[in-house]
Each structure stands twice: as C-alpha cells, then as structure tokens.
N, C-alpha and C positions, 0 to 999 in steps of 0.2 A: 732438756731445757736449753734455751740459749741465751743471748747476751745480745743487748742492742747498745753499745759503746756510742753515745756522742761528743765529742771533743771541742769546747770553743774557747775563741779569744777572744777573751770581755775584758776592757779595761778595769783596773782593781775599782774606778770610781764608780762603776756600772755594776758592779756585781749585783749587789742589794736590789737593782732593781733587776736585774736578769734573774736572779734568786723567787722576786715574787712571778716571776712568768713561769718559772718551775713549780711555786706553790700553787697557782689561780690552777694548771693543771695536774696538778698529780692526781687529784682523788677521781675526776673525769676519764683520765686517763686508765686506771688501775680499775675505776666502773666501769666504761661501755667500750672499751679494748678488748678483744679476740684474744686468749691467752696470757694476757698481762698478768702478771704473776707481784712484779716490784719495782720503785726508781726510787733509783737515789741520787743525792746530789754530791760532787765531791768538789774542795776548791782547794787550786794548790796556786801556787805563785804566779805560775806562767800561766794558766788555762782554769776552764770550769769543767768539767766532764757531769757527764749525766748519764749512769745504768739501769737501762730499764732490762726487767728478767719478764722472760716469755717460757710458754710451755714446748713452744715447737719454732725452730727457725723460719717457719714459713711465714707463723702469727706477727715474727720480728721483723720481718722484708716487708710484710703488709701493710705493718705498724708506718713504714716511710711514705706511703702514695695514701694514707686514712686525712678524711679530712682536719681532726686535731691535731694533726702533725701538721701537715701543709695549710691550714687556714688558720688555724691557732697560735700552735706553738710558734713554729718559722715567723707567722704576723707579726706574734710578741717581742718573736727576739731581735728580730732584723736591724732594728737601731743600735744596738748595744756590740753586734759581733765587729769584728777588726778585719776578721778573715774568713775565708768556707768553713763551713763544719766540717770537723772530720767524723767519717762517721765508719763502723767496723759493726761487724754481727760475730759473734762467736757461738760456736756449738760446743756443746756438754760430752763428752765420749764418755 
C-alpha cells in the first residue's frame, strides 16, 4: 500500500470552498483511479492536507500526471492555494 500526502495553504476563509473541490472529487476519484483504495481530508490551522491511499506506489505517482488531478483537481484548487502544494508519496513496509 502507499500514501499520496498532499499538503496546502488555503486561507481559513477559503477552506469551505477548497473543502467542496475535495467533495465534487472524491467519489470520481476512488471510481475511475487505478488502485485508489481512500482520501481523506484533514484540516489543521496552518494547512489542509489530503490522503489518498493507493494499492501500489506506482498507481500514487500516476495518480499526479492523471487527468483528474491535473485538469480537475489542480483547476479546482488554484484560486484558493497561497502557496505550491507540497506533495510526499509514502510506501507501506
């Protein structure tokens, strides 16, 4: 299994709406994604984070150059971010 870590800075006023560009995809995503297994949303003070769970690290690297990522998601978010995403993949040992 791995871990697709995305890290951003949304204004607290922006959340709600960075929030529904996570809900318009999650179920798309968890449907016609290679491996997708889960995402979640987390929101702490400073940042948003969002983990998606994969079968196989390859399906999570993929997941970054798939068109709902880069024509959807990235579209959705782009007004709301402050800063780059930070983005991490992690593998299951």
């Amino acid at each position: 299994m791995a871990y697709l870590q995305i890290t951003l800075k949304v204004d607290e006023t922006d959340r709600i709406a960075a929030a529904g560009v996570y809900a318009k995809y999650k179920q798309p995503f968890l449907d016609t994604v290679p491996g997708a297994i889960s995402k979640e949303l987390l929101a702490r003070d400073e940042d948003v984070q969002v983990f998606h769970g994969f079968d196989n690290m390859e399906n999570a690297k993929a997941y970054l150059s798939s068109e709902l990522f880069t024509k959807d998601v990235v579209a959705g978010l782009s007004a709301f971010l402050k800063a780059e995403p930070e983005i991490r993949i992690y593998d299951t040992v």
